[in-house]
C-alpha positions as CSV (number, residue, x, y, z in Angstrom):
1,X,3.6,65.4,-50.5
2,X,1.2,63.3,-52.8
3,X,2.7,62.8,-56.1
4,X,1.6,61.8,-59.9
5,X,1.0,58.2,-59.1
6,X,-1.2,59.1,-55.7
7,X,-3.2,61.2,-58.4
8,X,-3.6,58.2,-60.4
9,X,-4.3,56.0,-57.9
10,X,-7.2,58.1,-56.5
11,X,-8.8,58.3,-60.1
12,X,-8.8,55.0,-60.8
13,X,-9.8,53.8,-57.1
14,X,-12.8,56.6,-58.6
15,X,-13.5,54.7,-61.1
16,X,-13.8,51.3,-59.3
17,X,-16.3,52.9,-57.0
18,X,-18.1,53.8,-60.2
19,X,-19.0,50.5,-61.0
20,X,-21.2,50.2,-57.9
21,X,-23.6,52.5,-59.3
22,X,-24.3,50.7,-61.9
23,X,-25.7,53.1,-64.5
24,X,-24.1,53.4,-68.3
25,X,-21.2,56.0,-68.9
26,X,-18.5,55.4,-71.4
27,X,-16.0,58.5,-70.2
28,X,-13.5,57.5,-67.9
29,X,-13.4,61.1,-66.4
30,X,-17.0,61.3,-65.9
31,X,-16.6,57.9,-64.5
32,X,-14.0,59.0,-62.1
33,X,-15.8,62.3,-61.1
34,X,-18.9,60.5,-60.0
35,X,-17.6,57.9,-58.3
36,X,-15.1,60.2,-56.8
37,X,-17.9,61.6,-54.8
38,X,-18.7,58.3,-53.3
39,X,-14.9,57.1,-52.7
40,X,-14.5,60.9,-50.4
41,X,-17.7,60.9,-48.3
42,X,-17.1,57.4,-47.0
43,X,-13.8,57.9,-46.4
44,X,-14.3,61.3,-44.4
45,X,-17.8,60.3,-42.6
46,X,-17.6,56.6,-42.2
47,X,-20.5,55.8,-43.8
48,X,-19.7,52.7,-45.5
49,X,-23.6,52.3,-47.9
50,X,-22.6,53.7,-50.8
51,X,-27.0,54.0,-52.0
52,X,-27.0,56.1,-48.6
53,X,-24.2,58.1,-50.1
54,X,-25.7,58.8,-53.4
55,X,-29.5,59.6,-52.0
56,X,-27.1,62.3,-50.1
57,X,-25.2,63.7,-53.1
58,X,-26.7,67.0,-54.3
59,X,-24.7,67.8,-57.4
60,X,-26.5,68.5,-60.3
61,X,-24.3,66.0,-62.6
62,X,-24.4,63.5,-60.2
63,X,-28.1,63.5,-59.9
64,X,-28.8,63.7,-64.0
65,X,-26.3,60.7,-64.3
66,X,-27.5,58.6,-61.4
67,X,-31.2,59.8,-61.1
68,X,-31.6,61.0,-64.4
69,X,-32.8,64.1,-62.5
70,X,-30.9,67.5,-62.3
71,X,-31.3,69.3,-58.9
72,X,-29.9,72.7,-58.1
73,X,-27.4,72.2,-55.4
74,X,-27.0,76.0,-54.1
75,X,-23.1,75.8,-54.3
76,X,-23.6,72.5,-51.5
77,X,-22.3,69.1,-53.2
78,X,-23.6,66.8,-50.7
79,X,-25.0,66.4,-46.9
80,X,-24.5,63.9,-44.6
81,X,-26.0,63.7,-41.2
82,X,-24.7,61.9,-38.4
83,X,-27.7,61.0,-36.2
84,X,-25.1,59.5,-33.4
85,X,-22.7,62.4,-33.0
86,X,-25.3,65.0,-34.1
87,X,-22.9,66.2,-36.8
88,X,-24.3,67.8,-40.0
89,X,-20.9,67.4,-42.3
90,X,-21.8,69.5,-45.9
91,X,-19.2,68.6,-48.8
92,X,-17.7,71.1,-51.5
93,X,-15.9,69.0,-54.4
94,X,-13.3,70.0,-56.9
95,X,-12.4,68.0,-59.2
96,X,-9.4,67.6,-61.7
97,X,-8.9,65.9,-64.8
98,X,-5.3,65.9,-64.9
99,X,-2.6,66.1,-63.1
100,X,-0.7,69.5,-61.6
101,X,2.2,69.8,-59.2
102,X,1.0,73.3,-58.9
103,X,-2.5,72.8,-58.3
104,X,-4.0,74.5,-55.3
105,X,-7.1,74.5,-53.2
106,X,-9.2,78.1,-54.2
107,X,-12.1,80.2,-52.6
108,X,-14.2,80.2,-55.4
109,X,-16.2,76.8,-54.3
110,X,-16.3,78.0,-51.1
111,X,-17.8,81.4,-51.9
112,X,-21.0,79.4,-54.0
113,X,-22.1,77.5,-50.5
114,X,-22.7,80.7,-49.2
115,X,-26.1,81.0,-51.5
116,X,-27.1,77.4,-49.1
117,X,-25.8,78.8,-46.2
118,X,-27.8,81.5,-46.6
119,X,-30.8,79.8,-46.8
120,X,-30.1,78.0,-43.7
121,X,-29.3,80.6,-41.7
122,X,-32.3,82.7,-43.2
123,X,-34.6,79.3,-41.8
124,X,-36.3,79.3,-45.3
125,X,-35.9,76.9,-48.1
126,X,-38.0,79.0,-50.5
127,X,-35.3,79.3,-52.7
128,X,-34.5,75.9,-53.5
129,X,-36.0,72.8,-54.7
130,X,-35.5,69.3,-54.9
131,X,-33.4,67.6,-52.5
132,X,-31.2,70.6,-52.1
133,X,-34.3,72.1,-50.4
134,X,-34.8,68.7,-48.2
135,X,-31.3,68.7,-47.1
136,X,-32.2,72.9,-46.0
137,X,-36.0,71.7,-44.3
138,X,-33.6,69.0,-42.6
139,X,-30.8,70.9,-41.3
140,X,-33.1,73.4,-40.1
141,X,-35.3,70.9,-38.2
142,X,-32.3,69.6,-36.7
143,X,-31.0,73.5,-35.4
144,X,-34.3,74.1,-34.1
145,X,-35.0,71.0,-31.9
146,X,-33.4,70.5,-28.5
147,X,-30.4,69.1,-29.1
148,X,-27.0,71.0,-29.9
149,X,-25.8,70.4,-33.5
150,X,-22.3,71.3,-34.8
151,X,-21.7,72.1,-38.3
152,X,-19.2,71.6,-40.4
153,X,-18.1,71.9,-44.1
154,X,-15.6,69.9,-45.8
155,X,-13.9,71.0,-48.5
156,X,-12.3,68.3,-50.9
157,X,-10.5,68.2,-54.3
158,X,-7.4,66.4,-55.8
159,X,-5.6,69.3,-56.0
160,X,-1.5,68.7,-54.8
161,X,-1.9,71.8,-52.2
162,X,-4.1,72.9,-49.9
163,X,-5.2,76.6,-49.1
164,X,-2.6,79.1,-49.3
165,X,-1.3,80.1,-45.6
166,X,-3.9,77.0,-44.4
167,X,-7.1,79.0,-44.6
168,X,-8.0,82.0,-47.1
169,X,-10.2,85.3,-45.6
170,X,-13.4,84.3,-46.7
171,X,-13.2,80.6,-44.7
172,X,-12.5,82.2,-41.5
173,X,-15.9,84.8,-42.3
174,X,-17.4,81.8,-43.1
175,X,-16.6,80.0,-39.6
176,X,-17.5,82.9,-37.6
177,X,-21.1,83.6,-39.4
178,X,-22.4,80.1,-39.5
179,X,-20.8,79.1,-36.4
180,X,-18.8,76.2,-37.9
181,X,-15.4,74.7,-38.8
182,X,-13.9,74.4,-42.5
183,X,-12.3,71.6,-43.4
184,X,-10.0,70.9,-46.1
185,X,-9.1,68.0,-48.1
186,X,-6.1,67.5,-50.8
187,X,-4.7,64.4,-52.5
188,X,-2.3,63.8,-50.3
189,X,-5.0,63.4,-47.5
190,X,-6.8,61.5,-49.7
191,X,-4.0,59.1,-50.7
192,X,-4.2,58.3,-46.7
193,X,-7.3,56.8,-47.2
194,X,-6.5,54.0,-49.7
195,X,-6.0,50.4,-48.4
196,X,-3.5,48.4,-49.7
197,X,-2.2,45.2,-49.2
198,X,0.3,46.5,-47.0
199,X,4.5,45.2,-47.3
200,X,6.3,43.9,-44.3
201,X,8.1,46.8,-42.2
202,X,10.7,46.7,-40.2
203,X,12.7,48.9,-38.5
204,X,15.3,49.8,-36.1
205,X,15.5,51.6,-33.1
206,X,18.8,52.4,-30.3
207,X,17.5,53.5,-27.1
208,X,18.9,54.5,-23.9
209,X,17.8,51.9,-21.3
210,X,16.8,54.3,-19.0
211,X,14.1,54.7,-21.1
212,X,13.0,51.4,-21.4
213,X,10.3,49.4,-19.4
214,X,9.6,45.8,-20.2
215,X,7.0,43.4,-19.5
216,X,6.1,39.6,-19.7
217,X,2.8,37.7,-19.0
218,X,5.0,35.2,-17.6
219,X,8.2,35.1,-15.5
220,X,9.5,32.2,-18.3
221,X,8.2,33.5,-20.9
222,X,11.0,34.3,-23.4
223,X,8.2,36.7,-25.2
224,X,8.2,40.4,-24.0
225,X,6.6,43.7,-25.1
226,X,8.3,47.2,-24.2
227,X,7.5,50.7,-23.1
228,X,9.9,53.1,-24.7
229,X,10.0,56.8,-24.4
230,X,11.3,57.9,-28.0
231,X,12.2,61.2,-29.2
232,X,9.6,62.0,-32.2
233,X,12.2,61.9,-34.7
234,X,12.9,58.7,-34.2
235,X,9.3,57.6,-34.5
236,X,9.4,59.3,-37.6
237,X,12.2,57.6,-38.6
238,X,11.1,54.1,-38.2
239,X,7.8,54.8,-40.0
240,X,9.1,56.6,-42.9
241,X,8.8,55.2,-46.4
242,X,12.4,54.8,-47.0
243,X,13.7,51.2,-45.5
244,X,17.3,52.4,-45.5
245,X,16.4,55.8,-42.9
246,X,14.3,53.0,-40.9
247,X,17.4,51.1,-40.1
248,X,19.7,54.2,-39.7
249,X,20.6,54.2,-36.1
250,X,23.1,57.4,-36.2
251,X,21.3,60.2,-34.6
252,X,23.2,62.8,-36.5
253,X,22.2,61.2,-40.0
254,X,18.5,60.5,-38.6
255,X,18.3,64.8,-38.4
256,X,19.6,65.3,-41.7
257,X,17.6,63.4,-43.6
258,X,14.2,63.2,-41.8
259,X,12.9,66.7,-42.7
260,X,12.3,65.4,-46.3
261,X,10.7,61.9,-45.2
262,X,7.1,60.5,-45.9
263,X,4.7,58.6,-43.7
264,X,4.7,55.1,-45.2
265,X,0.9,53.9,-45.1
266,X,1.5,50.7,-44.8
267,X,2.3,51.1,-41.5
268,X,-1.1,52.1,-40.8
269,X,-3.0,49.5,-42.8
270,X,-4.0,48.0,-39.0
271,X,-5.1,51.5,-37.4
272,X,-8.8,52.1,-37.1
273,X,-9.4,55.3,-38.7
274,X,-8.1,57.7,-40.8
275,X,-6.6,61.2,-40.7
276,X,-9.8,63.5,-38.7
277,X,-7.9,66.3,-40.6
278,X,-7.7,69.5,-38.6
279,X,-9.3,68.5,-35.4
280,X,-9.5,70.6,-32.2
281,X,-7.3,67.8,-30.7
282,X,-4.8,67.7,-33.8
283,X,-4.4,71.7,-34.2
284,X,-3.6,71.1,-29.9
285,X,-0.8,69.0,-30.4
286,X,0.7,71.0,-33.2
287,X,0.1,74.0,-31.0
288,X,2.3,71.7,-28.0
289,X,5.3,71.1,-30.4
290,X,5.0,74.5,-31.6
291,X,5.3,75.8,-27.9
292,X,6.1,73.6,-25.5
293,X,7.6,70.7,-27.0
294,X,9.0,69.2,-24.2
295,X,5.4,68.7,-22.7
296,X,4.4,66.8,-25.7
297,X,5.0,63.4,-23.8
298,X,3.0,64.4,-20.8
299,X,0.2,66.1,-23.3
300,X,-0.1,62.8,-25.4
301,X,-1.2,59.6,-24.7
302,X,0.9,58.2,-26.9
303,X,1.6,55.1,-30.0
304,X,0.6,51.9,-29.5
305,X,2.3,49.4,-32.2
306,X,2.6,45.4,-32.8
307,X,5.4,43.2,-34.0
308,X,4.9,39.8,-35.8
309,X,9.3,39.5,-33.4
310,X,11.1,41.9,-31.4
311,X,14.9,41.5,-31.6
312,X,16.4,43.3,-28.3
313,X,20.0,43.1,-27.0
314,X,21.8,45.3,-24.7
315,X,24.6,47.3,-26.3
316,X,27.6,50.6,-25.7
317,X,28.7,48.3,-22.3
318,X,24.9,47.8,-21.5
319,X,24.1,51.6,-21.6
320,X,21.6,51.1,-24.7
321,X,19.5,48.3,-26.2
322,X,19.5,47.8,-29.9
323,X,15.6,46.8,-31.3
324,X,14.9,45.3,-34.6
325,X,11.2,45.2,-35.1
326,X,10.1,43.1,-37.6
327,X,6.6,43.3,-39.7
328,X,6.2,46.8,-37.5
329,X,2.3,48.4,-37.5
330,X,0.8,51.6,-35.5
331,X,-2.5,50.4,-34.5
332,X,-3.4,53.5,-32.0
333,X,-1.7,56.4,-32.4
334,X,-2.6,57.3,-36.5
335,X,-3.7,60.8,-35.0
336,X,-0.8,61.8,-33.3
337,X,1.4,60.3,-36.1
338,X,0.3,62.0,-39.0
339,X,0.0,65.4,-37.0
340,X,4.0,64.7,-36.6
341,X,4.1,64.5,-40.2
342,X,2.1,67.4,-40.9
343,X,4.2,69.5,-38.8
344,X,7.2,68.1,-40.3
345,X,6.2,68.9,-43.8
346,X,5.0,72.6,-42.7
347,X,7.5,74.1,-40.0
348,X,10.4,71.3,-39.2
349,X,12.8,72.9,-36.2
350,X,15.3,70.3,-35.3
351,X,15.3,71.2,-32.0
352,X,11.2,70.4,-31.5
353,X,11.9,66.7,-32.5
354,X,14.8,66.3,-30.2
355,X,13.1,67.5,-27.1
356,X,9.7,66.6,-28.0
357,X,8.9,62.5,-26.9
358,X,6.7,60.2,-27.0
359,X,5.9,56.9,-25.2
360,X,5.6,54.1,-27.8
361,X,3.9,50.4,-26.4
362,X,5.4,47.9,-28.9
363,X,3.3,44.7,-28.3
364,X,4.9,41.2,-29.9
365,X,2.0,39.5,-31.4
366,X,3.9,36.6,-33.1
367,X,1.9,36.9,-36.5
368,X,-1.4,36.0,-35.2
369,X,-3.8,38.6,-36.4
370,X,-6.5,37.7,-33.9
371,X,-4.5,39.0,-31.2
372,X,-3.0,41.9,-33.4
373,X,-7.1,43.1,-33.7
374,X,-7.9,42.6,-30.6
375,X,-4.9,45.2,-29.3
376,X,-6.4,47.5,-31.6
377,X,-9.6,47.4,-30.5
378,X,-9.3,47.6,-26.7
379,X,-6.4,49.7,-27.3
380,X,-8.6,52.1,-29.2
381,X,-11.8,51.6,-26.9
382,X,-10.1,54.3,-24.5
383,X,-10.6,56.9,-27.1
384,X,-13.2,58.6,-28.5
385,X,-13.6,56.1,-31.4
386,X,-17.2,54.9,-32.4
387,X,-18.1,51.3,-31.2
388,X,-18.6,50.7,-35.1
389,X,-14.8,51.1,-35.8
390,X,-13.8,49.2,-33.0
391,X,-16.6,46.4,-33.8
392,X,-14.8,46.1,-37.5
393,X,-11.5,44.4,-35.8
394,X,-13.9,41.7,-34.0
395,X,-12.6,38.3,-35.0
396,X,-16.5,37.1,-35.8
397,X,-16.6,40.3,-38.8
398,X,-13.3,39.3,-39.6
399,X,-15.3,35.4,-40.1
400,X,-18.1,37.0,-42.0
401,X,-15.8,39.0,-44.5
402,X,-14.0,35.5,-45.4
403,X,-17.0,33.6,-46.1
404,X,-19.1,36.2,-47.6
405,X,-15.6,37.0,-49.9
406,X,-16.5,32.8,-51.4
407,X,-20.1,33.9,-52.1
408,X,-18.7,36.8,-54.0
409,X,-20.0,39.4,-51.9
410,X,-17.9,42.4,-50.7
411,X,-18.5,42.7,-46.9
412,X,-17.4,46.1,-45.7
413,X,-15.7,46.3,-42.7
414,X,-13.4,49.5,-42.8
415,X,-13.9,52.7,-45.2
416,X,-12.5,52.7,-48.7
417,X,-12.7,48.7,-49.2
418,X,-13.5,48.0,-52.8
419,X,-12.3,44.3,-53.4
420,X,-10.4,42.6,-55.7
421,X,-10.3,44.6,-59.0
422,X,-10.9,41.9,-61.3
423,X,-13.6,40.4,-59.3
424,X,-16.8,40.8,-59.7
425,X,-19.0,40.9,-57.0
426,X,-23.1,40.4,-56.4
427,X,-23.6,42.8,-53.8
428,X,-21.5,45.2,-51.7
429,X,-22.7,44.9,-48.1
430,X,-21.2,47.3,-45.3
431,X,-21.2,46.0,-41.5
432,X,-23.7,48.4,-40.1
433,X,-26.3,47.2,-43.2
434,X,-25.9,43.9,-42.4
435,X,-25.9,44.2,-39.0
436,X,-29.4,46.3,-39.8
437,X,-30.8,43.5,-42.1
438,X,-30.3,41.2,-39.0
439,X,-32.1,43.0,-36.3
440,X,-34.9,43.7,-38.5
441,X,-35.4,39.9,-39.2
442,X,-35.0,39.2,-35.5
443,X,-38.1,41.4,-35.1
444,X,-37.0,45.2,-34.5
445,X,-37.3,47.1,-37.5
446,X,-37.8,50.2,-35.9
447,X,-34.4,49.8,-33.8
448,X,-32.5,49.4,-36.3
449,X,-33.1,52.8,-38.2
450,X,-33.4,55.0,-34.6
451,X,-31.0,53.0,-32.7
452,X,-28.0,52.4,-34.8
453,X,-25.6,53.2,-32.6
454,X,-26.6,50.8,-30.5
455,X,-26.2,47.8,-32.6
456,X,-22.5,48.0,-32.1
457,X,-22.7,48.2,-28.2
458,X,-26.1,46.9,-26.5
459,X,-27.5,44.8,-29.2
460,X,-24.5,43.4,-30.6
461,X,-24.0,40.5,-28.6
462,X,-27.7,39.6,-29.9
463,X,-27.3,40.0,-33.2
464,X,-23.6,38.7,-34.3
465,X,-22.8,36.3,-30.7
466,X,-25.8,34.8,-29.2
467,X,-27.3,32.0,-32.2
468,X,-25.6,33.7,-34.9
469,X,-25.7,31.7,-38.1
470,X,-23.1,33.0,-40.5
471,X,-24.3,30.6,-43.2
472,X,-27.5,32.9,-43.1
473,X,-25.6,36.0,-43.7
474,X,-25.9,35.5,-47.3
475,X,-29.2,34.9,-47.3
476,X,-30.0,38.3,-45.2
477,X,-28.2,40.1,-48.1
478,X,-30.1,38.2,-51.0
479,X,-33.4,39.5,-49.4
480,X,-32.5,42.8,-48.6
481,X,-31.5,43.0,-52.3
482,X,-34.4,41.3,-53.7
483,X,-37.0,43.6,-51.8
484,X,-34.9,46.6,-53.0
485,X,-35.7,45.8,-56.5
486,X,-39.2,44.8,-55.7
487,X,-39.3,48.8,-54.5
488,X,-38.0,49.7,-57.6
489,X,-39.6,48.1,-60.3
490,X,-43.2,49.3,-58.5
491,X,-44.1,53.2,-58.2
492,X,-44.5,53.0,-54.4
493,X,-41.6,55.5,-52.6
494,X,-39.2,54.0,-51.2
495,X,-36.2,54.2,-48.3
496,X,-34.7,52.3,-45.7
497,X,-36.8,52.1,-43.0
498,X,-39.5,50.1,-45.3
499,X,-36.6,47.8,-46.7
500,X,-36.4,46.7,-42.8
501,X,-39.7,46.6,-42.3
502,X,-40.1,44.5,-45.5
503,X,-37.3,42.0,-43.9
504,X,-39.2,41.7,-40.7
505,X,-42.2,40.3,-42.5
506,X,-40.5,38.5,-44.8
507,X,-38.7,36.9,-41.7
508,X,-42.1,35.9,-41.0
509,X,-43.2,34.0,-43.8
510,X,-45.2,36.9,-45.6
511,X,-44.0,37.5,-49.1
512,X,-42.4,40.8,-50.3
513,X,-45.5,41.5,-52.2
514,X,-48.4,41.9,-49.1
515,X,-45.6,43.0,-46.9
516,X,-45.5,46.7,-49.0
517,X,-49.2,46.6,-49.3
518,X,-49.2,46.3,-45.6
519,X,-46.7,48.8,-44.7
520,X,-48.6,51.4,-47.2
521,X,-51.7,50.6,-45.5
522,X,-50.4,51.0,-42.1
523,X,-49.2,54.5,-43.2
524,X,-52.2,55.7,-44.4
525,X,-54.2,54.9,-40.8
526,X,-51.2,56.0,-38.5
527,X,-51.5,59.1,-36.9
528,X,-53.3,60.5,-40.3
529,X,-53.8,64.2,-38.0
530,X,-50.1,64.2,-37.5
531,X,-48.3,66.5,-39.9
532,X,-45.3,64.2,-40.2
533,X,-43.4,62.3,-42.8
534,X,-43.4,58.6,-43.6
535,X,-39.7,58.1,-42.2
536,X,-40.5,59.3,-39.6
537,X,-43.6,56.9,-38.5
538,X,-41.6,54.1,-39.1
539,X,-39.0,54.8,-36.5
540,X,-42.1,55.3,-34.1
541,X,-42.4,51.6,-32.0
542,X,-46.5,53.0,-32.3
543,X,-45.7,52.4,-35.5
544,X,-44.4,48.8,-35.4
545,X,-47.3,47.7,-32.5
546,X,-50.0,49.2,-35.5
547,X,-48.0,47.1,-38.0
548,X,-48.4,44.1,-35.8
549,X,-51.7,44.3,-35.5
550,X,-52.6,44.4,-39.5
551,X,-50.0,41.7,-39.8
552,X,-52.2,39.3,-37.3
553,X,-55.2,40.4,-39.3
554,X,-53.6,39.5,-42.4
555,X,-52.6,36.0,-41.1
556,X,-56.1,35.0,-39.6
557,X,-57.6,36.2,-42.9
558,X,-55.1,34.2,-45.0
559,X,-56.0,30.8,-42.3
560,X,-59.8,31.6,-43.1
561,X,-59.0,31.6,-46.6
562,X,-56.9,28.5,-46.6
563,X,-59.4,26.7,-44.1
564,X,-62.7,27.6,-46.1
């Protein structure tokens, strides 16, 4: 269970996200509030650009702070829309000032989204105003096309418990009117999120060699990684926060003092994601060890870990092998894991962890990270992970992140990355955005807004492989900055899709200036019988070929001028 300094910890990791909104407030709690809206959303939904983040926060503080613009948000915090996964995810914050032991999730903020819900389910926005009544006209759009939308509402404080029992009366009427799942997230979840530098682990492990498989690329290789089929307290115990428990090897002391142990994050710092929370797949396997526990091994696919050295010798008359694992991380498995711990923390029965198992791969990597990433990755690629994710342990974003750190830019690979807190940096840049910026300037603006998931799979052997330039990334960022405050220093509206289509241009040698004029112009002649927004005609490729055509007109025009 999260404690006082997790508390602390997520206030002032708040506060650091704060600073990348760069407006003027003096009050460290209002400071922490705001920017603990950012720090949750792009921890829970992945989205990693924070000005996405904030255009999607419907708080009424937030919005007088940061837009100097109240709007009403109908008991609805924020809404974020997954365009990939077609998963409308709307938040509910609570948020304390201080610090309680006691402190427990309520229904109250739950009971105020029902006045959006309501709207939504009603199909009429004629209640609200602003973008709380956008996000409604959007979500409703969305229900009514062809495609199958799930709905989900996430409910997150820094409170130290959750919902009495797991879920209070009105949730579940909740779920079963709108047709979605309520989700709920404390501090301690929370606390799961933060990255930090993580310290050296190592643990040790006495297993039956019956239960052992080995293997070796090579026949001489003196290098070997292992199979072993573990009983879940044991993988508890070696990833436990408590280095003496990790090297207890007495069965009898592991069960008496397990129930009481915590997850140690820093045995996580390599996994791809997160806690999901309380998936359909998590609430299974708690189900499994609540029932069946000795299916659990044939249920779950299992825990996938690296060692920088393995340390194996056979023991007991060569009836058991004695492992020392040294610099230990769980790069697959973080799911299964942390359901373990849940279940441990909630219902422990001594007997589930003895005759529950699980089949842990332990993979020697010898230190070298390159390898260590590239486990994860096609470790992970079996799952149902995004290709984003998997795309973040790629040794050529692990390049960019180093180089762009020099130019004192914060490149964002993974969720919850804030830099070093005493540096200060230009611009904060996430991997999708950049990878965005890039496929704009290589002429497809309207891809990279209506095709995002494919930059990570399709294009992205174009984009960061194939006559990539990482001396250029800087320069990418520079001009997606500069045309943003071109946009706002002018009274023209302004989003993302016109930022890439501002690149494009600029990409070919037409300044920010006549590149807006053009794009405005463009809007104005496209489709001007078609009741649709802006946005949305610039993720038509109609859109771009009009474009093209005004941008050829502009350049003849600007030869004849030169030329007379």
């Amino acid at each position: 269970m999260a404690n006082i300094n997790d508390f602390k910890n997520i206030m002032e990791k708040s506060r650091q996200y704060f600073k990348f909104l760069n407006i003027e407030e003096t009050d460290k709690v209002i400071q922490a509030r705001l920017g603990f809206y950012l720090f949750a959303i792009e921890c829970i939904s992945g989205v990693k650009d924070l000005e996405e983040i904030a255009k999607a926060v419907l708080d009424n503080e937030f919005n007088s702070k940061v837009y100097k613009k109240g709007n009403d948000d109908l008991g609805i915090d924020a809404v974020i829309f997954d365009n990939d996964t077609n998963q409308i995810s709307l938040y509910i914050f609570k948020f304390n000032k201080d610090y309680n032991e006691q402190s427990r999730q309520g229904e109250n903020p739950v009971a105020l989204a029902t006045k959006f819900l309501s709207s939504v389910r009603s199909q009429s926005s004629s209640g609200a105003n602003g973008k709380t009544k956008e996000a409604i006209e959007d979500i409703i759009e969305r229900f009514n096309s062809d495609s199958i939308w799930s709905l989900t509402l996430n409910y997150v404080s820094n409170d130290s418990k959750g919902f009495v029992q797991g879920k209070e009366p009105i949730i579940n009427d909740l779920e079963s009117t709108y047709g979605m799942s309520v989700c709920s997230y404390k501090l301690d979840d929370l606390s799961n999120f933060i990255t930090l530098s993580p310290k050296p682990i190592t643990a040790k492990l006495l297993i039956d060699n019956r239960a052992i498989l080995t293997y070796e690329e090579h026949e001489l290789s003196s290098e070997k990684s292992y199979l072993l089929r573990i009983p879940i307290y044991e993988l508890v115990k070696i990833t436990c926060n408590n280095q003496e428990t990790r090297h207890e090897i007495d069965t009898r002391k592991i069960l008496s003092i397990i129930k009481n142990s915590v997850l140690s994050h820093d045995v996580l710092f390599d996994n791809v994601r997160g806690y999901l929370g309380d998936t359909k797949y998590n609430k299974n396997m708690m189900l499994t060890l609540e029932l069946e526990p000795n299916k659990f091994f044939v249920y779950n696919n299992g825990i996938t870990a690296t060692v920088n050295n393995i340390h194996a010798e056979s023991v007991n008359g060569n009836t058991k092998w004695s492992f020392t694992l040294d610099n230990f991380q769980i790069v697959n498995g973080g799911q299964t894991l942390k359901t373990i711990y849940k279940v441990l923390e909630t219902e422990y029965e001594e007997a589930t962890f003895i005759s529950a198992e699980v089949l842990l791969r332990i993979f020697s990597t010898k230190g070298k990270s390159e390898l260590t990433n590239k486990i994860a990755e096609y470790t992970n690629s079996q799952n149902a992970i995004s290709d984003t994710n998997l795309k973040s342990l790629n040794y050529i974003q692990l390049q960019i992140e180093q180089y762009l750190e020099m130019k004192d830019i914060l490149y964002v690979r993974k969720v919850g990355e804030i830099g070093e807190k005493k540096k200060n940096y230009k611009y904060r840049i996430s991997m999708e955005k950049l990878a965005q910026i890039i496929y704009s300037a290589m002429g497809f603006p309207d891809r990279a807004s209506n095709q995002k998931k494919r930059l990570f799979n399709t294009y992205y052997s174009d984009i960061f492989e194939k006559n990539f330039d990482i001396e250029q990334s800087e320069k990418y960022i520079e001009t997606y900055y500069n045309v943003i405050e071109f946009y706002k220093s002018s009274n023209i509206d302004h989003f993302d899709q016109k930022y890439f289509y501002v690149i494009y241009m600029v990409y070919k040698n037409i300044s920010i200036n006549f590149s807006t004029e053009l794009i405005e112009k463009t809007l104005k002649e496209f489709k001007i019988n078609d009741s649709i927004s802006d946005s949305r005609k610039l993720l038509q490729v109609a859109f771009k070929e009009h474009l093209d055509k005004n941008i050829d007109a502009f350049i003849v025009a600007e030869r004849t001028s030169i030329d007379s």
